[in-house]
Residue frames relative to the residue before (quaternion, step in Angstrom):
aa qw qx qy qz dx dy dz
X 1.0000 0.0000 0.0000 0.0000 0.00 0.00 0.00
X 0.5326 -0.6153 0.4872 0.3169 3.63 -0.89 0.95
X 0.4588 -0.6587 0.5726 0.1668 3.46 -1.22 0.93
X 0.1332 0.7093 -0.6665 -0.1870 3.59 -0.78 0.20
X 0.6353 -0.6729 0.3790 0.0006 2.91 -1.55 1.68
X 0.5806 0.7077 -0.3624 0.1749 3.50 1.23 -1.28
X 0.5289 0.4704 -0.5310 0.4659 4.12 1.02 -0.60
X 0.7895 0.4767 -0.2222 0.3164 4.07 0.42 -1.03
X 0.7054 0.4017 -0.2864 0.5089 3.10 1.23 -0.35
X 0.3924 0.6221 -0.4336 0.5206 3.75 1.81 -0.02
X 0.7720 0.4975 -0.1575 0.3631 3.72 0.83 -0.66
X 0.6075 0.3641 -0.3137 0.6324 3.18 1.52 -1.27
X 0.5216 0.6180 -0.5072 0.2979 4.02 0.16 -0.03
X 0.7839 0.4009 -0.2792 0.3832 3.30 1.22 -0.62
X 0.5661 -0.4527 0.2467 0.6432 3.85 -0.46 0.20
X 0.5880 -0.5973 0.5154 0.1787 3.03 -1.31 0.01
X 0.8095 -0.3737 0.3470 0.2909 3.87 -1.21 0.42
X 0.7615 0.3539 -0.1756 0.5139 3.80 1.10 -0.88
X 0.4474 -0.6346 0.5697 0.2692 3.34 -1.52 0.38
X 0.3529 -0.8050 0.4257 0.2149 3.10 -0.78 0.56
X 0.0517 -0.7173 0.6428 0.2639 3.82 -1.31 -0.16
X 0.0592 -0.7100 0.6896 0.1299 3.36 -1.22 0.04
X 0.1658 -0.6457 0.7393 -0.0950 3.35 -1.73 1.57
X 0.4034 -0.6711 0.5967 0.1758 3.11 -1.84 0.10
X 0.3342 -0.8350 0.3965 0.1842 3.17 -0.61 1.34
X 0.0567 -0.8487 0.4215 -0.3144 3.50 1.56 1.47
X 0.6386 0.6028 -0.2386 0.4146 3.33 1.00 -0.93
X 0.8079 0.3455 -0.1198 0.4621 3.14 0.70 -1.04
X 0.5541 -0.4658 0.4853 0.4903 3.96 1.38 0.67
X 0.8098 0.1217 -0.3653 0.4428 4.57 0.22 0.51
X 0.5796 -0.5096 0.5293 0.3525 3.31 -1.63 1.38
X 0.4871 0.6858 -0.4956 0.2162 3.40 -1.01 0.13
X 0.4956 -0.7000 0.4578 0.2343 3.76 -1.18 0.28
X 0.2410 0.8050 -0.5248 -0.1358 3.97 -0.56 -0.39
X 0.4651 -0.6748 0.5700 -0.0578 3.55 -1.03 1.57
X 0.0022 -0.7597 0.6161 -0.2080 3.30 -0.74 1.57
X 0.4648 -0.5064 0.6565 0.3105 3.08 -1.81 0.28
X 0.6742 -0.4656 0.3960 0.4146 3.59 -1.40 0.64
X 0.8230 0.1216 0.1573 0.5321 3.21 0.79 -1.40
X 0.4456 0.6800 -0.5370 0.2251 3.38 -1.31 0.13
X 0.2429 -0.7394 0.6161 0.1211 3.36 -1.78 0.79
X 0.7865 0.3248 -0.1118 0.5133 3.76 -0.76 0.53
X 0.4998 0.7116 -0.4626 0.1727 3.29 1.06 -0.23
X 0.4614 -0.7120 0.4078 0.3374 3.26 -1.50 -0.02
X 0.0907 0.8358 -0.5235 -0.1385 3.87 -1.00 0.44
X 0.2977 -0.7414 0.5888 0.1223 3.09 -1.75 0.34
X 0.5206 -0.5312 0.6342 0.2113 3.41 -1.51 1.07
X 0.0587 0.7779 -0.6203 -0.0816 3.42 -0.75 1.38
X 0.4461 -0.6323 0.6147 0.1530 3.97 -1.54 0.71
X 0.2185 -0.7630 0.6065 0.0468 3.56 -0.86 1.20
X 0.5603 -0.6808 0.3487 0.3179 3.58 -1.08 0.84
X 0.7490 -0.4138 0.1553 0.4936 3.65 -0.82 -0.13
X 0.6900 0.5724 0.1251 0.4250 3.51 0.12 0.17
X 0.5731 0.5486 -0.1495 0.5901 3.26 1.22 -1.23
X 0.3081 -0.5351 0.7807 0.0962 2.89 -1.96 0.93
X 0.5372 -0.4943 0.4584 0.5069 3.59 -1.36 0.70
X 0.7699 0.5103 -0.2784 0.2635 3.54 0.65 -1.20
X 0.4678 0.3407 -0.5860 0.5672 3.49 0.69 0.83
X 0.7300 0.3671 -0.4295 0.3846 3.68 0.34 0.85
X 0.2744 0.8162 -0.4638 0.2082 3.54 1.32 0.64
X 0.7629 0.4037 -0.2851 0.4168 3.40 0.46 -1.09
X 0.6079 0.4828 -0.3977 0.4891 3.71 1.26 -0.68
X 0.7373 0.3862 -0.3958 0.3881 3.92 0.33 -0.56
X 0.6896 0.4500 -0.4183 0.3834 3.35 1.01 -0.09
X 0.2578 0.7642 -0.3897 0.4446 3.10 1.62 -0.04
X 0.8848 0.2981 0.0413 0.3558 3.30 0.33 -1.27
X 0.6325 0.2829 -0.3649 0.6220 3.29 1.24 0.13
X 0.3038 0.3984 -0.6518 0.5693 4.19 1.07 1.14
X 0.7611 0.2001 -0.4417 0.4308 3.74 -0.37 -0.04
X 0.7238 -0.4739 0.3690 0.3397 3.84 0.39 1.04
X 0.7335 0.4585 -0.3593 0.3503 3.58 0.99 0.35
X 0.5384 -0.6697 0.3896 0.3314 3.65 -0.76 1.51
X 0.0600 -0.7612 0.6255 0.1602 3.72 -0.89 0.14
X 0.1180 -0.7394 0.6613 0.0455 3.81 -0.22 1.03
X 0.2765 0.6449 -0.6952 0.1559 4.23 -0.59 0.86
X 0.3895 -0.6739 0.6278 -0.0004 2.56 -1.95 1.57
X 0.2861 -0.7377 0.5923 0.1521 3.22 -0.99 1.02
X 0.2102 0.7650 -0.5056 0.3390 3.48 0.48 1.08
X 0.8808 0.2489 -0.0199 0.4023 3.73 -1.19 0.05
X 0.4253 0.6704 -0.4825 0.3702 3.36 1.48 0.75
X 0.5591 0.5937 -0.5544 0.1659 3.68 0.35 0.61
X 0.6815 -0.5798 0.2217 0.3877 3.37 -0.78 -0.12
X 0.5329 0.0684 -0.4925 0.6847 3.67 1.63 1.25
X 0.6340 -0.6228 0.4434 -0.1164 3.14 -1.55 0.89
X 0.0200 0.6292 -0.7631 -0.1465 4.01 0.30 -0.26
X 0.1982 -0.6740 0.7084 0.0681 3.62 -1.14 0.84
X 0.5968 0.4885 -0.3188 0.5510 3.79 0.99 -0.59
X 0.6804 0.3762 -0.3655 0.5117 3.81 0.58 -0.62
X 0.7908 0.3487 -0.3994 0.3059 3.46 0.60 -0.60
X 0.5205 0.4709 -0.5357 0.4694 3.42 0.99 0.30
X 0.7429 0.4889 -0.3957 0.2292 3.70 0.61 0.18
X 0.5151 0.5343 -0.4442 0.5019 2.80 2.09 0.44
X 0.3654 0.6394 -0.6030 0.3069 3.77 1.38 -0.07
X 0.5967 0.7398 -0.1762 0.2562 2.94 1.06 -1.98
X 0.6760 0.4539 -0.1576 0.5587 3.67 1.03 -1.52
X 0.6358 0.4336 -0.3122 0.5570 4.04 1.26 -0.46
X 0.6010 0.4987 -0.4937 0.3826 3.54 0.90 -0.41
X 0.5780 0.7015 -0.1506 0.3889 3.76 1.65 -0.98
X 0.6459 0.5642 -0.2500 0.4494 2.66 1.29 -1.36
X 0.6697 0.6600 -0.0911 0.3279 3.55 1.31 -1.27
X 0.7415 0.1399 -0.1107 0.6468 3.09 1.47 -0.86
X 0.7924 0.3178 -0.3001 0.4255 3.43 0.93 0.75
X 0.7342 0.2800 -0.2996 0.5411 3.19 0.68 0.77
X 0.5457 -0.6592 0.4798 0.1936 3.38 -1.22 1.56
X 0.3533 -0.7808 0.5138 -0.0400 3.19 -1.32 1.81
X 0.7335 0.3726 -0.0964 0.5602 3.91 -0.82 0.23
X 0.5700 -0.4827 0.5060 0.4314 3.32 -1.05 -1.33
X 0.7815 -0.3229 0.1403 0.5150 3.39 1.37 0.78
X 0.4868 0.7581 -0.1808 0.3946 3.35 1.93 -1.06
X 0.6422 0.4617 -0.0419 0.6105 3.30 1.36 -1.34
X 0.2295 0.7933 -0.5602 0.0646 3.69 -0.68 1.36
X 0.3706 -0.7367 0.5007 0.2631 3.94 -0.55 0.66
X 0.2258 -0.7478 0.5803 0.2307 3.73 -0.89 0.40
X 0.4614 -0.6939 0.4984 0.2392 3.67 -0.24 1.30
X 0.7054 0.5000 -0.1905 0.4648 3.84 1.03 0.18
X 0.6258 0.2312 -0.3036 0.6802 2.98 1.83 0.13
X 0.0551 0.8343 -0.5021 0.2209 3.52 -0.07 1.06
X 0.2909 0.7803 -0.5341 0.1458 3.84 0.18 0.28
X 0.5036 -0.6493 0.5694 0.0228 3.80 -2.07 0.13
X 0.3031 0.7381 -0.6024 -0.0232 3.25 -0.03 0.81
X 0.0565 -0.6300 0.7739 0.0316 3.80 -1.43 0.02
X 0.1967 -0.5716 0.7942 -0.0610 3.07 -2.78 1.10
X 0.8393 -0.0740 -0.0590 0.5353 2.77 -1.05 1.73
X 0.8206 0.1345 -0.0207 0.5551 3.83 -1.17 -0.61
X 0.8226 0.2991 -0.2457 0.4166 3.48 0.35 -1.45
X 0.4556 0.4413 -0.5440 0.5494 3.97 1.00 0.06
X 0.6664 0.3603 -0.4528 0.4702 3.67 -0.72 -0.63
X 0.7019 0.4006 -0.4209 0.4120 4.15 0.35 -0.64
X 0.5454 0.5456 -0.4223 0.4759 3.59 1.12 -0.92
X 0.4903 0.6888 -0.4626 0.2668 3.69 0.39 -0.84
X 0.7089 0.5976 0.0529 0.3708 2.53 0.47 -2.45
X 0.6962 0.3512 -0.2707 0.5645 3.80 1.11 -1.12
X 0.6600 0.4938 -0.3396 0.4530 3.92 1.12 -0.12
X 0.5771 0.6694 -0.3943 0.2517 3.37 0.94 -0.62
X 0.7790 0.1459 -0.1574 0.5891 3.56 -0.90 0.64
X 0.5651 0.4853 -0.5504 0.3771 4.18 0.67 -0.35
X 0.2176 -0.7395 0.6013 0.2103 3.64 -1.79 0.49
X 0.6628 0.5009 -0.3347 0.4447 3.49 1.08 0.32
X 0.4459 0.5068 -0.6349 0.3759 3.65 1.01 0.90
X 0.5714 -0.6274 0.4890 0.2020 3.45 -2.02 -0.01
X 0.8118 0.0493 0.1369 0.5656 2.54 1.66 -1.54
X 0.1446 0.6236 -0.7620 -0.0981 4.05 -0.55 -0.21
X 0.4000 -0.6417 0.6523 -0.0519 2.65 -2.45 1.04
X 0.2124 0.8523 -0.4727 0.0705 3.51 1.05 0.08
X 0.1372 -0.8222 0.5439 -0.0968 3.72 0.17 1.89
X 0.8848 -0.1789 0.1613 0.3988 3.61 -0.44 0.89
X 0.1668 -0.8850 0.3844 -0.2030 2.92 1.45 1.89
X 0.1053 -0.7647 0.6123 0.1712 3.59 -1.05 1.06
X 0.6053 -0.3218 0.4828 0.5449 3.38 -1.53 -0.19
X 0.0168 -0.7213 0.6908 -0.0481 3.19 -1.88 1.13
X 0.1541 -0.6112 0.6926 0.3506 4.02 -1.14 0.22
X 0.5495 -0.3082 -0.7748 0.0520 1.59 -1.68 1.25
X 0.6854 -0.4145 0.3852 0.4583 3.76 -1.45 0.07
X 0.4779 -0.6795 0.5344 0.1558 3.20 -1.33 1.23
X 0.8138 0.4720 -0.2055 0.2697 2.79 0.84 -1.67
X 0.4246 0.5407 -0.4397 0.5780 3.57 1.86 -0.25
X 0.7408 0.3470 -0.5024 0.2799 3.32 -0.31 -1.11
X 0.5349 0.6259 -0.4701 0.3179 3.89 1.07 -0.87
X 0.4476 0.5324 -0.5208 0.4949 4.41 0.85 -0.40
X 0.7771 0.3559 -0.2968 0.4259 3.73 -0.13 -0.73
X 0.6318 0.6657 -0.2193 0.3310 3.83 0.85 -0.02
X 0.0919 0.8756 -0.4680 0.0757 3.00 0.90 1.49
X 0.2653 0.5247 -0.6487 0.4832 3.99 0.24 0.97
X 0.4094 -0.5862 0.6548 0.2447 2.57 -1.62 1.35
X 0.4405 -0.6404 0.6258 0.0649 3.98 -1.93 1.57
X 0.0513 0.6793 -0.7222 -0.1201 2.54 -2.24 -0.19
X 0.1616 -0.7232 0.6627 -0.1081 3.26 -0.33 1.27
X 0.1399 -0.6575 0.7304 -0.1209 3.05 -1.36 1.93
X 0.0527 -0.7318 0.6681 -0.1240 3.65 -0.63 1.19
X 0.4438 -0.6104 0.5891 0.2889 3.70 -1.60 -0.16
X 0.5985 -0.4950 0.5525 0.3025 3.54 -1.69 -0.28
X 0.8655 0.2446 -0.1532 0.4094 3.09 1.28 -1.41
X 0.6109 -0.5758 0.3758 0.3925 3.67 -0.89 0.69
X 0.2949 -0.7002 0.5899 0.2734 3.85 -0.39 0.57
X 0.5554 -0.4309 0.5620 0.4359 3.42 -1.64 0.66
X 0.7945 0.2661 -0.3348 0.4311 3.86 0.09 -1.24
X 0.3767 -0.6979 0.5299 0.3004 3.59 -1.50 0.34
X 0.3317 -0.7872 0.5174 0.0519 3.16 0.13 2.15
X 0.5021 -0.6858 0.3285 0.4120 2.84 0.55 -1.28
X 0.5312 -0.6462 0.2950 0.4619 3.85 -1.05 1.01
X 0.1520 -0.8423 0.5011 0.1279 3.60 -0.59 1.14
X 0.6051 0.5283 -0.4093 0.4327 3.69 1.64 0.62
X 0.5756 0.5758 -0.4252 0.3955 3.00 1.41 -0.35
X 0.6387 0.4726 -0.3776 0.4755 3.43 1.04 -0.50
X 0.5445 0.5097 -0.4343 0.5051 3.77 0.80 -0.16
X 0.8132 0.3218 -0.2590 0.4099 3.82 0.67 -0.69
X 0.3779 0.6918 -0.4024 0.4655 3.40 1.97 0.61
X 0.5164 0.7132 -0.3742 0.2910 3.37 1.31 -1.74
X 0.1869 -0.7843 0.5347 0.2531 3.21 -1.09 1.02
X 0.6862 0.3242 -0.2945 0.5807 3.76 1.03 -0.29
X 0.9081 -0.2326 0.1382 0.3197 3.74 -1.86 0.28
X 0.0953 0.8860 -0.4384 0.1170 3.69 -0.04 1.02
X 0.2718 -0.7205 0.6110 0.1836 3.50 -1.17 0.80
X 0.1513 -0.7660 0.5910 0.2029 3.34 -0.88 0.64
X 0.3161 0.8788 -0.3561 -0.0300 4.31 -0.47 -0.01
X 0.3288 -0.7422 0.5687 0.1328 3.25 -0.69 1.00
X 0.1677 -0.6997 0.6850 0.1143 3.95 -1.06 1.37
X 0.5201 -0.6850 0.4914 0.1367 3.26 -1.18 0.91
X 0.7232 0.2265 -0.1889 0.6245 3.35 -0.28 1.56
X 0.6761 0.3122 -0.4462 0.4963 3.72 1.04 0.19
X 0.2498 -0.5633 0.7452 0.2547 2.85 -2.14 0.00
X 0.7988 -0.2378 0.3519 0.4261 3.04 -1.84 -1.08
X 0.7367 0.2853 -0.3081 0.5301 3.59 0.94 -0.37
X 0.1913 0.8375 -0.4816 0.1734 3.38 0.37 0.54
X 0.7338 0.4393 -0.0942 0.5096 3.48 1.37 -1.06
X 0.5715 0.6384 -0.2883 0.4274 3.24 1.87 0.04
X 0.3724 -0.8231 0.4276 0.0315 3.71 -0.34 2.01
X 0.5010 0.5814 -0.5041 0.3960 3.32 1.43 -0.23
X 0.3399 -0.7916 0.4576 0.2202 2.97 -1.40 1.06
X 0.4586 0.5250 -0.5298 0.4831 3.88 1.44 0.53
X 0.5657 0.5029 -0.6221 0.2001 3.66 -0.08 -0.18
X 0.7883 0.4339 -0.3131 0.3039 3.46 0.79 -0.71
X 0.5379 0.6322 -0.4206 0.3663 2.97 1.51 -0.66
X 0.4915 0.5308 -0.4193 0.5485 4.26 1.50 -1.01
X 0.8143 0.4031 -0.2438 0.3390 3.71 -0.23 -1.30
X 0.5647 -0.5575 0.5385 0.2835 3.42 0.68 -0.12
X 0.6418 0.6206 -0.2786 0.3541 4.38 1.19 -0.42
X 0.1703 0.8190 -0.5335 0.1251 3.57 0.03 1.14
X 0.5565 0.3925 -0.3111 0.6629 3.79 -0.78 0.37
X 0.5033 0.5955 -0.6095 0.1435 3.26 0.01 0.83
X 0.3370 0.8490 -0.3509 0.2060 3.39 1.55 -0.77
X 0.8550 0.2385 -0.1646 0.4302 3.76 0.93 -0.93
X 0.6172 0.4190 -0.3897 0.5400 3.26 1.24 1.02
X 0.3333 0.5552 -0.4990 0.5759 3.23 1.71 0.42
X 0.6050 0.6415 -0.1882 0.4324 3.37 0.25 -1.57
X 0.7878 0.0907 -0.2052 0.5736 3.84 0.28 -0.66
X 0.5343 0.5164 -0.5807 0.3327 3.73 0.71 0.85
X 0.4487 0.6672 -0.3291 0.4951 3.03 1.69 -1.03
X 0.9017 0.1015 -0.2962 0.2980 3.55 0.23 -0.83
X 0.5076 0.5098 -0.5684 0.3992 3.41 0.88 0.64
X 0.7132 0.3622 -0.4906 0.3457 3.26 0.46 -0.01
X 0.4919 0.4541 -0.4707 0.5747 4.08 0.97 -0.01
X 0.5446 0.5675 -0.4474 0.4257 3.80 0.21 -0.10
X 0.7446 0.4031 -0.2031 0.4917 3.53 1.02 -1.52
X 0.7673 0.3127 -0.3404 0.4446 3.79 1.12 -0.36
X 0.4873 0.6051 -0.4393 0.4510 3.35 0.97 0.67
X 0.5988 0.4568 -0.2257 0.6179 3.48 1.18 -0.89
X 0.8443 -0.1321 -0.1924 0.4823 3.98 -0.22 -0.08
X 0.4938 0.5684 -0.5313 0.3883 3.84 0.40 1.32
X 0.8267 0.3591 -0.0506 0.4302 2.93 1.18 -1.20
X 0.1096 -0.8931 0.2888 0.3271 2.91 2.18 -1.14
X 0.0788 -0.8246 0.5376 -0.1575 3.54 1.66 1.67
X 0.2751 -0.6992 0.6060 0.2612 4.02 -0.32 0.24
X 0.6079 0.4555 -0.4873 0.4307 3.45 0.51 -1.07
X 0.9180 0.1744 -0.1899 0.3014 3.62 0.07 -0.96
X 0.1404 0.8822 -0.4402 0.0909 3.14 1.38 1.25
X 0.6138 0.6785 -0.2997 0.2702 3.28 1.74 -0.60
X 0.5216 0.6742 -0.2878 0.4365 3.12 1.67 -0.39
X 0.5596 0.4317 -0.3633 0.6070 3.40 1.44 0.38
X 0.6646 0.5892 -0.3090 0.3401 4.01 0.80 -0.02
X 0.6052 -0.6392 0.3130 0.3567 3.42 -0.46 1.59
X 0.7314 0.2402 -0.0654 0.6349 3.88 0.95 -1.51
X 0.4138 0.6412 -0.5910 0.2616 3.28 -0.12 1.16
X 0.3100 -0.9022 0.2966 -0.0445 3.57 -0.80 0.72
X 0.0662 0.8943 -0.4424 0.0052 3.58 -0.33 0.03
X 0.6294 -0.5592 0.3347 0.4232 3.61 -1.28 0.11
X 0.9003 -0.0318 -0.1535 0.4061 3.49 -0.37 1.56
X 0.4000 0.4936 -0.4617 0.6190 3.17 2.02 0.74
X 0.0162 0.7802 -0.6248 -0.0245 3.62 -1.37 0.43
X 0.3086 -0.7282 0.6118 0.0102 3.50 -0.90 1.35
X 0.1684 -0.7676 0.6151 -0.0634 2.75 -1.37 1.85
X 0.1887 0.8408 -0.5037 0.0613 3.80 -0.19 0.71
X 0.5979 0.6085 -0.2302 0.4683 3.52 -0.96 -0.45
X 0.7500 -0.4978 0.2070 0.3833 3.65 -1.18 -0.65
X 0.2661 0.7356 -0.3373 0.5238 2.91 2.08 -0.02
X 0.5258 0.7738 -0.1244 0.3305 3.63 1.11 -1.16
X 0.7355 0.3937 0.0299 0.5506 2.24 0.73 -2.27
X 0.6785 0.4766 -0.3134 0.4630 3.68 0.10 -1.42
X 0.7634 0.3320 -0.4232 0.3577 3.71 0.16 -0.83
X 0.4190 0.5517 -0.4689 0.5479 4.08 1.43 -0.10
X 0.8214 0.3574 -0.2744 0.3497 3.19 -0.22 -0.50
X 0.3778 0.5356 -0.5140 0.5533 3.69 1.21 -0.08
X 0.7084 0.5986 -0.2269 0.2974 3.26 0.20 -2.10
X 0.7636 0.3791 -0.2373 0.4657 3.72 0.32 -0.93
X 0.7547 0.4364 -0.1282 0.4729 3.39 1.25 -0.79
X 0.5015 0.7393 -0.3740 0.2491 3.30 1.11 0.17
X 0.3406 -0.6008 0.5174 0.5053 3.71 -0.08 -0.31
């Protein structure tokens, strides 16, 4: 029976239990930020991927978001002009995935279990996460939240991607052709969540505070908020392996204004998508 999620994801939306720190990941020869709990052993982190464009810092409040639930967030600030290497920037995901299990965090206080290892990325930087998961067998997780079109192809590399996914897509068709972010969910070669949050789009996770003021989009704060917690829901469930919120890893799981597409439903709405005009 499908889980519905809404008491857990009312919770993971807020910060979380841990204090944060935040360093620069200067140290290691890449621009970029990385977001910790004060403390902790074993914990889990992810290598996160910014969209085209994007400063890490429209991504401050969401990565600290996530490392209050105890998870490390290692994001390069690489590849923000206005062409990209998409292949290099998954190879700085790649150099943050390193950075995580090989170098000593905090003042020693701060330790990374080389078993919890996972990928997230927005827009540009989901399609790069893809790419840094493909063919690997030692991630947990990728997060690939409102994937654009990338070269190389995400959505191929996503067949070779056994980690269990999530893929966060919209209802509505964007004017731009971001890109088809179910077809890559119905590419996925291992376990995969497909979901659409009511009231996002593709810029949903963007903190700058001119986009809305150009677009006319305000009141976004509490559907940010419940992307934030479906995705910390999904790395808690297969990083951490939380039972309570194992559903947040299940294809037909649900919630209040989140909706899960799987199955042939899945399929059919990819195939609208790629074929559409």
């Amino acid at each position: 029976m499908a889980e519905n999620l809404t008491k857990h994801l009312a919770k993971l939306s807020k910060r979380g239990p841990h204090r944060v720190l935040v360093g620069e990941l200067d140290f290691v020869g890449l621009p970029g930020k990385i977001y910790t709990p004060a403390e902790g052993h074993a914990l889990a982190g992810v290598a996160f991927g910014h969209d085209w464009l994007k400063d890490i810092k429209n991504y401050h409040a969401t990565l600290r978001h996530l490392a209050s639930w105890g998870i490390v967030v290692a994001a390069p600030n690489t590849e923000t002009g206005f062409s990209p290497n998409h292949r290099g920037f998954a190879s700085d995901l790649e150099t943050c995935l390193q950075v995580l299990t090989g170098v000593k965090l905090g003042t020693g206080n701060i330790t990374i279990a080389p078993g919890r290892i996972g990928v997230v990325g927005h827009g540009m930087g989901a399609g790069a996460a893809v790419l840094t998961a493909a063919g690997r067998g030692n991630l947990k997780a990728v997060v690939a939240a409102y994937p654009s079109t990338i070269t190389p192809s995400a959505e191929e590399a996503a067949a070779t991607v056994h980690s269990p996914g999530l893929v966060l897509g919209t209802g509505e068709y964007a004017f731009f052709d971001y890109g088809n972010p179910a077809n890559l969910a119905a590419q996925w070669a291992g376990p995969v969540a497909y979901r659409e949050v009511e009231g996002a789009n593709h810029d949903v996770l963007n903190e700058s505070r001119l986009f809305p003021l150009l677009t006319g989009l305000r009141n976004r704060h509490i559907t940010r908020e419940r992307v934030r917690g479906l995705i910390t829901g999904f790395l808690l469930a297969t990083l951490t392996n939380e039972r309570k919120y194992s559903g947040f890893r299940a294809a037909d799981s649900y919630a209040k204004k989140v909706t899960s597409i799987h199955g042939s439903e899945l399929l059919a709405k990819a195939d609208f998508a790629q074929y559409a005009d």
